[in-house]
C-alpha positions in Angstrom: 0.0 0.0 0.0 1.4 3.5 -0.6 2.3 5.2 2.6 0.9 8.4 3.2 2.9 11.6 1.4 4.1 9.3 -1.3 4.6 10.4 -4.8 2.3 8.8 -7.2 3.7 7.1 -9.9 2.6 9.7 -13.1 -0.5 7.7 -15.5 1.1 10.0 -18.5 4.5 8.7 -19.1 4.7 9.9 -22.9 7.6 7.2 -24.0 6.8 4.6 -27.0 6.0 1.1 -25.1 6.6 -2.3 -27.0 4.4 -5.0 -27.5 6.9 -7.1 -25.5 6.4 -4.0 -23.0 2.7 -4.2 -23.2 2.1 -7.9 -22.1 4.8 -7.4 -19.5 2.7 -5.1 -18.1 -1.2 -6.9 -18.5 0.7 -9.8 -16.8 1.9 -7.9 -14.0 -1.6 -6.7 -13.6 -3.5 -9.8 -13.7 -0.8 -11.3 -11.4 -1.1 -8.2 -8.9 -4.9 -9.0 -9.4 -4.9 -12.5 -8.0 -2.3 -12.0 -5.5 -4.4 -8.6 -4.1 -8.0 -9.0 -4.1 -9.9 -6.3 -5.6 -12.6 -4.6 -2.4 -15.8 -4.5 -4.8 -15.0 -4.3 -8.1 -17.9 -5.1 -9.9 -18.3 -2.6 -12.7 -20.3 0.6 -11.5 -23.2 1.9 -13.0 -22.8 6.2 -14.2 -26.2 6.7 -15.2 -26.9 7.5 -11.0 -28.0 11.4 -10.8 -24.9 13.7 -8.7 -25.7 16.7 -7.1 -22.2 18.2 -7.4 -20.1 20.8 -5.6 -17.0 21.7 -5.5 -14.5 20.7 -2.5 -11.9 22.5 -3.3 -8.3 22.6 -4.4 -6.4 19.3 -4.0 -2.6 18.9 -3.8 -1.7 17.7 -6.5 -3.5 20.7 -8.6 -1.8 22.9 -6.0 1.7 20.9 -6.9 1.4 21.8 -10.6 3.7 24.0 -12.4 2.4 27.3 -12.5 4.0 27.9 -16.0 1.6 25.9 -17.7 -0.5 27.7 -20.0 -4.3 27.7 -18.9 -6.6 27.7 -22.0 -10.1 27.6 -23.1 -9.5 24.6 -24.7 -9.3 23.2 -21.9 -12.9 23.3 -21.1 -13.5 20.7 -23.9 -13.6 17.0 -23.7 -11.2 15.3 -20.4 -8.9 13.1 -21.2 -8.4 9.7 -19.9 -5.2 11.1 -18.5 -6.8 13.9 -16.2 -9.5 11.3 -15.5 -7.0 8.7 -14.0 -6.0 11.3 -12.0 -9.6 12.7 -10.8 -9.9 8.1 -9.5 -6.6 9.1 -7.0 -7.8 12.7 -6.3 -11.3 10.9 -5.1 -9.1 8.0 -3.2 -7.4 10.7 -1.5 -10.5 12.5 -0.3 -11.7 9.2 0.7 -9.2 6.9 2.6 -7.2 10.3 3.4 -3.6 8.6 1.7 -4.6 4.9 4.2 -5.5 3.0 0.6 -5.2 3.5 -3.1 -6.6 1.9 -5.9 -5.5 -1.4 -7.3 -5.2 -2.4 -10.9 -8.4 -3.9 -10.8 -10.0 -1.2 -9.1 -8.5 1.9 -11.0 -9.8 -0.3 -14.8 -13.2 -0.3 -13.1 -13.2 3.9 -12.1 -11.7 4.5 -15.7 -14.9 2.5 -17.4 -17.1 4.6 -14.9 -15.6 7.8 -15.9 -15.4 7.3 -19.6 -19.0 6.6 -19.2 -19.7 9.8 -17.8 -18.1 11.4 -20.4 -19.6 9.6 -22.8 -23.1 10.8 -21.2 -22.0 14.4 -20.9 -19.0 15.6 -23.1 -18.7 18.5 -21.2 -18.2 17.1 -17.5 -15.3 18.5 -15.9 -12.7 17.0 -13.7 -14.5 18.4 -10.3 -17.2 16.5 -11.5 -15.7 13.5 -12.2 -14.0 13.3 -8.9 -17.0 13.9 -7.1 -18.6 11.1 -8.5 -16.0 8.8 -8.0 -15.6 10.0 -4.5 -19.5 9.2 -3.6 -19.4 6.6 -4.9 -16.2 5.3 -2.8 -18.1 7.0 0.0 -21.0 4.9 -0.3 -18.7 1.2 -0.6 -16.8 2.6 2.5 -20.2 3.1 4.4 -21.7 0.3 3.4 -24.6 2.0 1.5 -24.3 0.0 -1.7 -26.3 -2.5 -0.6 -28.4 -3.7 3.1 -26.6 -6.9 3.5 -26.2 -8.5 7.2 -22.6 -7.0 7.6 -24.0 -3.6 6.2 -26.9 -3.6 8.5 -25.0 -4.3 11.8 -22.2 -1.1 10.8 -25.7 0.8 10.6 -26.7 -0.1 14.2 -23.1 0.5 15.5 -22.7 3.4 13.6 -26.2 4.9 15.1 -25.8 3.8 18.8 -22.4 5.3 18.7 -23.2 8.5 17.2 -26.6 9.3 19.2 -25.1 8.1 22.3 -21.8 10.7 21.9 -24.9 13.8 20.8 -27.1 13.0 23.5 -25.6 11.3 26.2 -21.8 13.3 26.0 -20.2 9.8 25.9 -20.2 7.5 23.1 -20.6 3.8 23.5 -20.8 -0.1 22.0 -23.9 -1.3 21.1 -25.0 -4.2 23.2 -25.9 -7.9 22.2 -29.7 -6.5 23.4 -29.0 -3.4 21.1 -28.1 -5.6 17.7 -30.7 -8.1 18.3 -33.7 -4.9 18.7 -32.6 -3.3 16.4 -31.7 -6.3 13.9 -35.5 -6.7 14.3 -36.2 -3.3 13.4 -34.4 -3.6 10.2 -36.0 -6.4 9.3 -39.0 -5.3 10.0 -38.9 -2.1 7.5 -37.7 -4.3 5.0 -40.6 -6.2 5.2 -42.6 -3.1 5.2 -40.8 -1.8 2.3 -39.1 -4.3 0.4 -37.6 -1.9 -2.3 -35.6 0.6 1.0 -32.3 1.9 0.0 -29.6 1.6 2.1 -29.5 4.8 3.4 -32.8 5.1 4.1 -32.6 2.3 6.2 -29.7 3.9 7.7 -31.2 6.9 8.5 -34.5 5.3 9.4 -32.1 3.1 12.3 -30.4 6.1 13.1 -34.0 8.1 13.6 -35.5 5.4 15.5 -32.2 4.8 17.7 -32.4 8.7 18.6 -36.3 9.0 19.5 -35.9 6.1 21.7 -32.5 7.9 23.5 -34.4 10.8 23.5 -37.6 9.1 24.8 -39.4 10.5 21.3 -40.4 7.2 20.7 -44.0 7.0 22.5 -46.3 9.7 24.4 -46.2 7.5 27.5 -46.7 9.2 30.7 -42.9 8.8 31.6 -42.0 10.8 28.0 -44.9 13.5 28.4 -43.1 14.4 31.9 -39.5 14.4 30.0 -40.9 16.7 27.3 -42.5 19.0 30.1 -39.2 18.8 32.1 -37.5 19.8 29.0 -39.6 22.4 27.6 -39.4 23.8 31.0 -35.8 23.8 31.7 -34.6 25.4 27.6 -37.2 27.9 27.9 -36.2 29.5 31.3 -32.5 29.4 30.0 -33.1 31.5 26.9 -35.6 33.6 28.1 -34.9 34.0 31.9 -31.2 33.4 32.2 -31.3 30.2 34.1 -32.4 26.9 33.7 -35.0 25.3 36.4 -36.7 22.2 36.0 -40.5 21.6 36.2 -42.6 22.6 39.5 -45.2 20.5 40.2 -47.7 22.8 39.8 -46.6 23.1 36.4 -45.9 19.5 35.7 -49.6 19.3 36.7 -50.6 22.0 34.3 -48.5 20.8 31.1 -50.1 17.2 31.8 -53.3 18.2 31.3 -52.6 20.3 28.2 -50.8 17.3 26.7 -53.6 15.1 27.8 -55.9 17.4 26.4 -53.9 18.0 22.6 -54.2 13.8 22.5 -57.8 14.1 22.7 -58.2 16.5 20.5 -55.5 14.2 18.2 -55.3 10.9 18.9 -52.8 10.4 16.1 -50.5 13.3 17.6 -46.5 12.3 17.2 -44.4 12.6 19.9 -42.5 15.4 18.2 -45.3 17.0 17.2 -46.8 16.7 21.4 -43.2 17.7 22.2 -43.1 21.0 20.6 -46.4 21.8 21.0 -45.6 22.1 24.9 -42.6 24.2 24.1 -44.0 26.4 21.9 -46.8 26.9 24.3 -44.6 27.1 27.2 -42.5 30.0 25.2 -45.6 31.7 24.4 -47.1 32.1 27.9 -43.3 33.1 29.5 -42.5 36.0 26.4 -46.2 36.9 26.8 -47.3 36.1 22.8 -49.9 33.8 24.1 -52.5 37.1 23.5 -52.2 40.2 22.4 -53.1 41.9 26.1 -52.1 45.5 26.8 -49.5 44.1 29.7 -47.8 42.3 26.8 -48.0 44.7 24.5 -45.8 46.8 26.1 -43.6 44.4 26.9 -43.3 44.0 23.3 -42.1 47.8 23.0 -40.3 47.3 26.0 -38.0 44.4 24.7 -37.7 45.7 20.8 -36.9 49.1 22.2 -33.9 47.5 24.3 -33.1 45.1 21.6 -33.1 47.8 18.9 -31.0 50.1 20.9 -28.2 47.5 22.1 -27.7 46.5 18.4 -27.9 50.1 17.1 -26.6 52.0 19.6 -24.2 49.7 21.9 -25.7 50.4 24.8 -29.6 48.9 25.9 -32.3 51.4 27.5 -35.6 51.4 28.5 -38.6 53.0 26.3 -39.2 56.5 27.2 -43.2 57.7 28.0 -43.6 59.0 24.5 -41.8 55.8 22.9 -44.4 54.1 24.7 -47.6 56.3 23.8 -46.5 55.9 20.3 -45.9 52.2 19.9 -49.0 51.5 22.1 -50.6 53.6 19.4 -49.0 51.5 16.4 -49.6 48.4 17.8 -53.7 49.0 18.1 -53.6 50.5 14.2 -52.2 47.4 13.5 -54.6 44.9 15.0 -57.6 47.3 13.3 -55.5 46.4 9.9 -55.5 42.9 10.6 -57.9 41.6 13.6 -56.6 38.1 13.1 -52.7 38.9 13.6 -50.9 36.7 15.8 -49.3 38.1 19.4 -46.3 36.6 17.7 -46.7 38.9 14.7 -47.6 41.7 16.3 -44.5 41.6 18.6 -42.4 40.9 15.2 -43.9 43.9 13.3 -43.4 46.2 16.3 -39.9 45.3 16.4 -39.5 45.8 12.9 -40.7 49.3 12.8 -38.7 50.3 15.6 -35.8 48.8 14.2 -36.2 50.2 10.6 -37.0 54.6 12.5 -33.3 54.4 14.3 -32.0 52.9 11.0 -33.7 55.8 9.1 -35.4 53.2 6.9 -39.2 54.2 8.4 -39.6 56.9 5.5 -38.2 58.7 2.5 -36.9 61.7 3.6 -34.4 63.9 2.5 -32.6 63.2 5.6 -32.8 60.0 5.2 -31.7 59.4 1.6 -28.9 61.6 2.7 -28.2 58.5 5.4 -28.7 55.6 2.7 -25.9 57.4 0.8 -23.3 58.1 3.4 -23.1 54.7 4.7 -23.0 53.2 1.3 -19.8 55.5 0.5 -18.2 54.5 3.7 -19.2 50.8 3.5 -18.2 50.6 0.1 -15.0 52.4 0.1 -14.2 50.5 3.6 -14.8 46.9 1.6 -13.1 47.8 -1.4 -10.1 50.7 -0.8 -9.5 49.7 2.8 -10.5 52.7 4.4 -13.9 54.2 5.2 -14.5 57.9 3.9 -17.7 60.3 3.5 -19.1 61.6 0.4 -18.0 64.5 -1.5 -20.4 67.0 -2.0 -20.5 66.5 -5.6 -21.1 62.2 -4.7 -24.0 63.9 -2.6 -25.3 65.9 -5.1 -25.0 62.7 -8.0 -26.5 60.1 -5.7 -29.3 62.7 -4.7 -29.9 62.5 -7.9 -30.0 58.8 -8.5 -32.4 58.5 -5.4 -34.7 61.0 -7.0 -34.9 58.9 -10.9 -35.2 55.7 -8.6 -38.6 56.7 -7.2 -39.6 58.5 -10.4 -39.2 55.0 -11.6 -41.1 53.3 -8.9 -43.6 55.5 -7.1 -43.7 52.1 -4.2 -40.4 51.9 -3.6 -39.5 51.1 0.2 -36.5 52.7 1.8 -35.1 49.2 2.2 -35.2 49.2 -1.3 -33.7 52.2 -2.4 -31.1 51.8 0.7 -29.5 48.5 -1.1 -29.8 50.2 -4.5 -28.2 53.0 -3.7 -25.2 51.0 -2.3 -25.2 48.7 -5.8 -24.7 51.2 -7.5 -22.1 52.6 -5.3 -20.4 49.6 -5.6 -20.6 48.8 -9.2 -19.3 52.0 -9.9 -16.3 52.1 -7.6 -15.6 48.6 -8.9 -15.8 49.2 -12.2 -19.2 47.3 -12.7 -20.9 50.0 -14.2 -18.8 49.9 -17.9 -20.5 47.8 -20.9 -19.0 44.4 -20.4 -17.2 44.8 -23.3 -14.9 47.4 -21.9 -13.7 45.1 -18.7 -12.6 41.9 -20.9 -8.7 42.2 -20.2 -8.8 43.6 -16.8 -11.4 40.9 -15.5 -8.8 38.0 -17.4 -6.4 39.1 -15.3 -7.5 39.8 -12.3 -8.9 36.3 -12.9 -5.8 35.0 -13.3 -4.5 35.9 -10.2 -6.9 35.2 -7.8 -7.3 31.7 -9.3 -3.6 30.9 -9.5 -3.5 32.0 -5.9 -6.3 30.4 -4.4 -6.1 26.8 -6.2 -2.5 26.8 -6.9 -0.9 28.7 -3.7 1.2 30.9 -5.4 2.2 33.8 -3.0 0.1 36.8 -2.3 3.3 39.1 -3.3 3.6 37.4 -6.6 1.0 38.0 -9.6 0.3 34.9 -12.5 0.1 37.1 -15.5 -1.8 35.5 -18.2 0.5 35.1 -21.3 0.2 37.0 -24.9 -1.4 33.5 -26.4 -3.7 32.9 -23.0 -4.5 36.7 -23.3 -5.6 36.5 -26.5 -7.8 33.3 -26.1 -9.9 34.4 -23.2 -10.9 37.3 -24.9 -12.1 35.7 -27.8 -14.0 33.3 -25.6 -15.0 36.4 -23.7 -16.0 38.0 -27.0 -18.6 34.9 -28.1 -20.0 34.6 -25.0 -21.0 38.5 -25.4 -22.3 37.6 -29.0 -24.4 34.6 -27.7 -25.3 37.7 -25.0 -25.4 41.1 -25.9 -27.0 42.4 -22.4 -24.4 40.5 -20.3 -23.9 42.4 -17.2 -20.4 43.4 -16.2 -20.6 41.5 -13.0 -22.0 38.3 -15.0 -19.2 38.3 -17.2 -16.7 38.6 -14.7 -18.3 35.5 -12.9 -18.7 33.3 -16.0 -14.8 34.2 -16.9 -13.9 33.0 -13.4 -15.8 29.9 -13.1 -14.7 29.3 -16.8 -10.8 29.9 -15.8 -11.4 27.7 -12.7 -12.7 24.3 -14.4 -10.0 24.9 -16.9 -7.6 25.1 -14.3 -9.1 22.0 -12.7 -8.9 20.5 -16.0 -5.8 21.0 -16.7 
């Protein structure tokens, strides 16, 4: 086996091999065949649907020369070559360098691979080694196929895992454990003949956890652990300590469960469980009714909320702040008599919120906000160093404000807030230029933030694309904008970097 941090021996050796070389070499393969036994190498369907993202750089793209030229033509078809190495990139992910693949194995991933080419000629390397590597992941888990073996790493796997989340230990599972749980494998197979492994897996791993968590029934003994519970996470988020259950409220919370199973007989656990804590929550922030008390205790804690967020320091609501959110909060239950305490409490919190962020209304004084802190914010992301508007920015983005609403009579102050700063920043980025006018600046600025971030060239050094490399993204650059005449600046400048970064991955 190669040891971890060993070279690889290169799969593109470009010398001219013999015949005589050739059947050396199938020999030695079919002998290394028999000798090591291949770990489930039957051919492997590609035609399974991936949901593919990227994991990033591995080494051995972060190894390669960075003098290589990096081409659009690198985006066509992979060749077997970059595909043998996508099979030890997905190894590598997998076994983390403890196991390679053996010449049985690695003729098997080639086939799979030249299959998903075959199905989609424009699959890149990422791509391929994703699917290799979830496939590998689902051998190495044991979700290729329920057999007894497969079944029992299921049950160990979810005793050990729900133990170490919800008892802070992780432990065995038992002879009693396999044997219950043996049973309820079986039994869902019955039930379902055509279950996939992993649902299986995860059904195991569900049931394992309801029953740790006693989730599994609404006996008595679980109703007084969700009550317990309910009680205990609710006076720690909302009073600042946790307490368990008095027994005048155990009481209380057994007769409202008692009651909800009446009404549904058919009630889950879960569903018992979190209707306790919701309620609970409900009665102890006081959004079980609208009430005057609770209502200003809604203006209370937005007004304190608002003003440690906002202003770095919490207060109380002053007598006026009071009159007038008293007053808001009764327009708004004339609006809408059916509104929740819950939504009431949200939308008072909301409007408080939006006045000391000068988003309540379009004033003057307020567009005159919307632009200041998109200068600063802007200038602070992108130059380093937050600065206020000049008066003639002032003057232009008064301006801008003023052919924004003439565009949109309903805009919100949200609204023009975040378009104001867009533009702001698209025009001390450059976004604002036709496409067009950006090609070479956004190929090189591509350039090097790709050879640096997948290829770890040095922050003090620049990959300048070459004359040839120049030329070629910018004629791909160029038909994408013929394909796309209204292409945005900013859309260009993405598709040119994902573009450079499968290429580079493809390479």
């Amino acid at each position: 086996m190669t040891s971890i941090g060993e070279r690889l021996p290169s799969v593109s050796a470009p010398k001219v091999r013999t015949a005589a070389d050739m059947s050396s070499a199938r020999a030695f393969v079919d002998l290394l065949g028999s000798v090591i036994p291949a770990q489930r190498a039957a051919p492997v369907a590609a035609a399974r649907h991936y949901n593919i993202e990227s994991l990033g750089p591995s080494n051995a793209m972060q190894q390669a020369a960075h003098a290589r030229e990096v081409l659009p033509s690198l985006l066509g078809l992979l060749t077997d070559e970059r595909m043998a190495r996508c099979i030890d990139e997905a190894y590598r992910e997998i076994f983390q360098g403890d196991r390679w693949p053996r010449g049985p194995e690695r003729s098997k991933w080639l086939g799979f691979a030249r299959e998903l080419r075959a199905n989609e000629p424009k699959i890149t390397a990422e791509q391929v080694r994703a699917a290799i590597a979830n496939e590998l992941r689902i051998e190495r888990d044991g979700l290729d196929v329920a057999t007894v073996e497969n079944i029992d790493l299921f049950i160990s796997g979810a005793i050990g895992w729900v133990t170490w989340c919800y008892e802070g230990a992780s432990r065995n599972a038992t002879e009693e454990d396999m044997r219950q749980w043996r049973a309820f494998a079986a039994e869902k197979k019955r039930e379902n003949p055509d279950i996939q492994p992993d649902e299986l897996r995860y059904a195991i791993i569900d049931a394992v956890r309801a029953k740790v968590m006693k989730m599994d029934s609404t006996s008595p003994e679980n109703v007084d652990k969700f009550i317990d519970d309910a009680v205990k996470w609710v006076t720690l988020c909302y009073q600042g300590k946790e307490r368990h259950a008095s027994p005048a409220e155990m009481a209380y919370w057994r007769a409202f469960a008692a009651e909800k199973l009446r009404e549904d007989p058919e009630m889950s656990p879960v569903a018992l469980k979190y209707a306790i804590t919701d309620t609970l929550r409900a009665k102890v922030t006081g959004t079980d009714s609208a009430s005057p008390a609770n209502i200003e205790r809604f203006i209370e804690d937005a007004i304190g909320w608002v003003s440690m967020c906002y202003e770095g320091k919490t207060r109380h609501a002053s007598p006026a702040e009071m009159a007038h959110w008293r007053a808001f909060a009764t327009a708004k239950l004339a609006e809408n008599p059916k509104m929740t305490p819950e939504e009431l409490r949200h939308a008072i919190t909301d409007a408080i919120r939006a006045q000391a962020l000068g988003m309540d209304t379009l004033s003057p004084a307020n567009i005159d906000g919307f632009i200041m802190e998109a200068i600063g914010w802007v200038s602070l992301c992108y130059l380093g160093a937050s600065r206020a508007p000049t008066p003639e920015e002032m003057q232009s983005w008064r301006a801008f404000s003023v052919e924004k609403r003439r565009e949109n009579p309903d805009i919100t102050p949200e609204e023009l807030k975040y378009a104001i700063r867009d533009a702001v920043r698209s025009e001390l980025t450059g976004m604002s230029k036709p496409a067009e006018l950006n090609i070479e600046r956004f190929i090189r600025e591509a350039y090097e933030f790709m050879f640096h971030a997948y290829r770890g060239m040095p922050a003090n050094m620049k990959r300048e694309p070459t004359p040839r490399e120049l030329h070629e993204w910018q004629q791909f650059a160029r038909a994408r904008l013929r394909e796309e005449p209204k292409l945005s600046s900013e859309e260009l400048n993405s598709y040119l970097l994902d573009s450079l970064r499968t290429a580079l991955a493809n390479q």
